[in-house]
N, C-alpha and C positions, 0 to 999 in steps of 0.2 A: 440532747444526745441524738446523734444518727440513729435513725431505723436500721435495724441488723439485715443483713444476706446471706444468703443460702447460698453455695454455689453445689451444684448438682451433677457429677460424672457418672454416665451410666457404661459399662464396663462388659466388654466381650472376650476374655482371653486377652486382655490385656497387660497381663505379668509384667514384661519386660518394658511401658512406660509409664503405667501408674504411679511407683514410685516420685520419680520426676516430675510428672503432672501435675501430683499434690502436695507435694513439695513447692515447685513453680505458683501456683494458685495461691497457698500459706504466704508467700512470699509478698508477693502483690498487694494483699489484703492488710499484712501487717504493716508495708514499706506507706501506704496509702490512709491509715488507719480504718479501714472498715469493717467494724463489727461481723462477726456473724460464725459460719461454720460452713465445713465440708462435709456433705455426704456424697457418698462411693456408693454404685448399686450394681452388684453383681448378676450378671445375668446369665448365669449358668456355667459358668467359663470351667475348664474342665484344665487343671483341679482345680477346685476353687478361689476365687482370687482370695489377696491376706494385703489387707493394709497395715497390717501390724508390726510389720519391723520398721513404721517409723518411727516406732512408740520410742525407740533411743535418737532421733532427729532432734532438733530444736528447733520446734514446730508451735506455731501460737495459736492455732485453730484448732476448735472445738472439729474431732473428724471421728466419721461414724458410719461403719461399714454394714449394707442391707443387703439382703438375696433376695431378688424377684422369687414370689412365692405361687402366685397365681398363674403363670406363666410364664412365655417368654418372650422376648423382642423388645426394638429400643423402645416401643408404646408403652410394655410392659414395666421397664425400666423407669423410665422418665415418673410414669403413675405412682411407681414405687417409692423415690425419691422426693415427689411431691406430698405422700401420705406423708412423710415423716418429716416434712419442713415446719416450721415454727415461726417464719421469718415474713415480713411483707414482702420482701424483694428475693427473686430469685432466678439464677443466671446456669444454663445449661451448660457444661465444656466435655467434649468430647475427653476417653479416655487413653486416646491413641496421642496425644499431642500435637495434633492438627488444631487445636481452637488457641489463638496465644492467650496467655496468663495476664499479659501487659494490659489487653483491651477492657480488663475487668474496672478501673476504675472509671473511664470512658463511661460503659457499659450502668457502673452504678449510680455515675452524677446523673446521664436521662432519666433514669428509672425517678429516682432520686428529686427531679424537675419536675416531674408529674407525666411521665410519657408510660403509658399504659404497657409497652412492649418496642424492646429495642434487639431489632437485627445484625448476626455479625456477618464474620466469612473468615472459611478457612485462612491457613496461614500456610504460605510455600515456601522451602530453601529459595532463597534471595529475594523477595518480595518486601518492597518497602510501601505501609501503610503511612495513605493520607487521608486524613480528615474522614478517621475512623474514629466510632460508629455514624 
């Protein structure tokens, strides 16, 4: 059995594309088969963010929404997300929809190879990726 993944979205008032994001993520993971789960990690976003109307999606990923408690900022965030992993492998995605969803299986065969740590880059309207990651 593959080793499971985390993927980890730390979140500023981002309402209006999280949905989508993990949505997009779920999608990947399933289409690709790889194990693992979502977590969402709020970091203070004013009102608070709510992953939970995807709860009627059809959705295949274990998703699990935190509030940075200790502080704030994406250091703050990302730490928070990392306490609550479970997983060998774990892949950070913005939660604006700038990090694309597609590059996550890319992302999981290195890990996956033995490569300690694998770099992405944003994603811009009309930009066609090569020989990404």
């Amino acid at each position: 059995m593959k080793p499971e993944l985390t993927v980890i979205i730390p979140c500023w008032n981002e309402h209006e594309s999280i949905r989508h994001v993990v949505l997009e993520v779920d999608e990947m993971m399933c289409y690709y088969g790889i194990p693992g789960e979502i977590i969402v990690v709020d970091d203070h976003s004013m009102p608070p963010l709510s992953i939970y109307p995807l709860n009627g999606s059809f959705i295949h990923r274990n998703r699990k929404l935190y509030t940075c408690i200790k502080g704030s900022g994406l250091g703050e965030a990302l730490k928070t997300g990392i306490t609550h992993t479970t997983t060998p492998y774990v892949i950070f995605m913005s939660g604006d929809g700038t990090d694309d969803p597609a590059v996550i299986p890319l992302m999981y065969k290195r890990l996956y190879e033995g490569y300690d740590c694998v770099f992405g880059q944003r994603r811009w309207p009309g930009e066609t990726l090569v020989g990404y990651p």
